[in-house]
Structure formats: structure tokens, C-alpha cells
C-alpha positions in Angstrom: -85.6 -81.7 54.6 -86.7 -78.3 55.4 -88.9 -77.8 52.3 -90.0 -81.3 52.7 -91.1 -80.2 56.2 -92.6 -76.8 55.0 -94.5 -78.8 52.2 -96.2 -81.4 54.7 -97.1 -78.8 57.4 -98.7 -76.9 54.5 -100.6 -79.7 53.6 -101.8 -80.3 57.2 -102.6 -77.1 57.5 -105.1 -77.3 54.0 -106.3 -80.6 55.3 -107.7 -79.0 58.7 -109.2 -76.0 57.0 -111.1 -78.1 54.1 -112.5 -77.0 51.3 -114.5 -73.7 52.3 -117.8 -76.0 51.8 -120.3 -76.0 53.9 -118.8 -77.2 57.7 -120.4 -81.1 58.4 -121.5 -82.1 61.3 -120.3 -84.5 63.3 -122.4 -88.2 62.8 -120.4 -90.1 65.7 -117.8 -89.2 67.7 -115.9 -92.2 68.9 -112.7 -92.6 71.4 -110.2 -95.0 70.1 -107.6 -96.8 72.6 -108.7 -95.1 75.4 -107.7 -91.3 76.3 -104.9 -89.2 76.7 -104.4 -89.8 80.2 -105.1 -93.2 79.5 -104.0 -94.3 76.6 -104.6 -98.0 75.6 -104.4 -98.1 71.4 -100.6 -100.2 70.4 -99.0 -99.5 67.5 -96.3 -101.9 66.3 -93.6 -100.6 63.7 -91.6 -102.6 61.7 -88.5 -102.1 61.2 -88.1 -99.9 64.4 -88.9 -95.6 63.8 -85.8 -93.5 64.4 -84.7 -90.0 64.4 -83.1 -90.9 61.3 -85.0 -90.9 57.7 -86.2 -94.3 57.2 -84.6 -95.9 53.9 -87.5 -97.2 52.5 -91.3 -97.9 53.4 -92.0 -99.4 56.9 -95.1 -101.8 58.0 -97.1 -100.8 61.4 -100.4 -101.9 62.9 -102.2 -99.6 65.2 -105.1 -101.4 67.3 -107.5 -100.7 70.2 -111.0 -100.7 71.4 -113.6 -97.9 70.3 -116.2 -96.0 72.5 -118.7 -93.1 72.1 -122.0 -95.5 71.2 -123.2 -96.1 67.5 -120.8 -97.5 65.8 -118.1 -96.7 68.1 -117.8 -100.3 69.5 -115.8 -103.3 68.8 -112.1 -103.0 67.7 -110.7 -100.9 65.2 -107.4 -101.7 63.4 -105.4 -99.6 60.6 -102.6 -101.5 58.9 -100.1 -99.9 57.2 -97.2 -98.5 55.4 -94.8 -95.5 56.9 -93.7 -93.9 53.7 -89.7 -93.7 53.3 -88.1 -90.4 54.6 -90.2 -90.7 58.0 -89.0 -90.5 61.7 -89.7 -90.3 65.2 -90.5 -86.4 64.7 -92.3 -86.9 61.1 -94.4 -89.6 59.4 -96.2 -90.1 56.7 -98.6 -93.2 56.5 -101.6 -95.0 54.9 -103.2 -98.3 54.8 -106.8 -100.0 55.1 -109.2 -99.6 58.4 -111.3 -102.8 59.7 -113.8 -102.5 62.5 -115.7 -99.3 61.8 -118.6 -99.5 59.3 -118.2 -97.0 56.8 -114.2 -96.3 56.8 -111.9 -99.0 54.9 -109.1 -96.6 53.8 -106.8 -93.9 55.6 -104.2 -91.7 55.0 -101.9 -89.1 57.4 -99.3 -87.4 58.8 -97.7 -87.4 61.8 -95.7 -84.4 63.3 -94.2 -84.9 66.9 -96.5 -87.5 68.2 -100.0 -86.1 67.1 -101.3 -87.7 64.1 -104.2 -86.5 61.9 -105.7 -89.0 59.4 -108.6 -88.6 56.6 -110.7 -91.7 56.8 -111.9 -92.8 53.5 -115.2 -95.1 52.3 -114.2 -98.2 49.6 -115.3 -96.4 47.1 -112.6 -92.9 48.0 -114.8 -90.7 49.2 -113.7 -88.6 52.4 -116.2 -89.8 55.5 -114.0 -88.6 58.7 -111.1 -87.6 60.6 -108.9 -89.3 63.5 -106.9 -87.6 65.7 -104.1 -90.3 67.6 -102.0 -88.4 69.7 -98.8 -90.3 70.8 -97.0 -87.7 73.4 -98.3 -89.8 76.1 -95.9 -92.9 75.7 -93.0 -93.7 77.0 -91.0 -95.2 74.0 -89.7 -92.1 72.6 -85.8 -92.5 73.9 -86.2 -95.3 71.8 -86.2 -92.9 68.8 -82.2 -92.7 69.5 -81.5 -96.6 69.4 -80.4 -98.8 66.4 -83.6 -100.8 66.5 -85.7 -97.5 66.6 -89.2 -97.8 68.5 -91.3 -100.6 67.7 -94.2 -100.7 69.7 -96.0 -97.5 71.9 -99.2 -96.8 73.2 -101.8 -94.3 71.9 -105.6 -92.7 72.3 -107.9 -90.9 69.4 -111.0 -89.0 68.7 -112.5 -90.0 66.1 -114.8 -88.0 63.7 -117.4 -89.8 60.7 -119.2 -86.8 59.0 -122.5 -86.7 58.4 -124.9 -84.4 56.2 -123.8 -80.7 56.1 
């Protein structure tokens, strides 16, 4: 568990540095289910996250409205799979994205509640980031329960590059 944790925190790590490239600018900025004080965004889990490793691959929808103007309007909706192994404290995900032109894939990590994601194009190529942060809920006792936590609240930023 301890290299598994190493490993993914490397990885993070890599992801938020890039590539050494040229640094992008931002094209739109959006806000997705509301903010950190006000967090609006539900996720539903199924079957329930705990602070035990999950046996096998769990399903989750996470849904709210966007803001920022552009094409930060509308809802946006990722639905997904938790990969096997994950818990309360660390998950690993993936699944499509509907409601923002431009981004149909995503892919993350999740360590104690904040929860980077690369947002991908349909044809694979990398156009943005989104940053959910989940500390502001009130579900995580649920974390210690049989059933787990199946629903919370969250907010994003969101991030779709542009030219560099």
C-alpha cells in the first residue's frame, strides 16, 4: 500500500509539472458546482467508498452546473469508474465528460478529498485540467460505515488550454 501510495503521489506530482514544454495559457476558466464555500457539484458512488480498499471497480456520477462565460455554461457530468484498491483517503478514477464542448474523456486521482483530473478530447489528446476539491462535505464519517459514502457535495476549477 505504501509503494502503491508513493507511486500515485509520484505520478501526481509529474502530472502537475507537465512536460517542460512550453507553459499554455489558459482558454476558459470555468467553476463547476459552485465554490468551496459553496459547494453545489453531487457525486454519487456506487457501492458506498470506505476507508477500506474497495474489492473491485466502483460506478459514480459527479454532476453540477458550470460558470466563468464561454463555454462554461450548462451542466457538466463525468460518469465513471473508481478503480479497485480505492478509498475514502485515495482514488483512482476515469470515465467520459458530457456538457463541455471540447472534453469527452477524463482521468484522475484523488488524495484526501482534492481531486485532479486531465480532461481529454475524443480523439485522446490532453485539452485541460479540473480541480474538485471534496474537504468541504459533510459525508466523510461515512467513510467508517458498512455502506461507505455514497453521495457528497463538491466545487471545481476548471482549466481548457489554449495555444502556448
Amino acid at each position: 500500500m505504501r509503494l502503491t501510495t508513493k507511486v500515485l503521489a509520484t505520478a501526481i506530482v509529474a502530472t502537475a509539472v507537465g512536460s517542460g514544454g512550453a507553459p499554455a495559457r489558459a482558454a476558459a476558466t470555468c467553476t463547476w458546482g459552485g465554490t468551496p464555500a459553496t459547494p453545489t457539484g453531487i457525486t454519487t458512488m456506487r457501492p458506498g467508498l470506505t476507508d477500506l480498499p474497495a474489492p473491485g471497480p466502483m460506478w459514480f456520477k459527479a454532476t453540477g452546473e458550470l460558470a466563468g462565460g464561454g463555454p462554461c455554461r450548462g451542466t457538466f457530468t463525468f460518469t465513471g469508474v473508481m478503480d479497485a484498491g480505492s478509498t475514502c483517503g485515495l482514488v483512482t478514477f476515469e470515465g467520459t465528460a458530457r456538457g463541455l464542448p471540447g472534453v469527452a474523456r477524463f482521468a484522475g486521482v484523488s488524495v484526501a478529498g482534492v481531486a485532479p483530473a486531465r480532461l481529454y478530447d475524443r480523439d485522446g489528446e490532453l485539452v485541460g485540467s479540473e480541480n474538485a476539491q471534496f474537504v468541504n462535505n459533510d459525508n466523510l464519517a461515512d467513510c467508517a460505515t458498512p455502506e461507505g459514502m455514497t453521495t457528497n457535495h463538491f466545487s471545481s476549477v476548471i482549466e481548457l488550454f489554449g495555444a502556448p
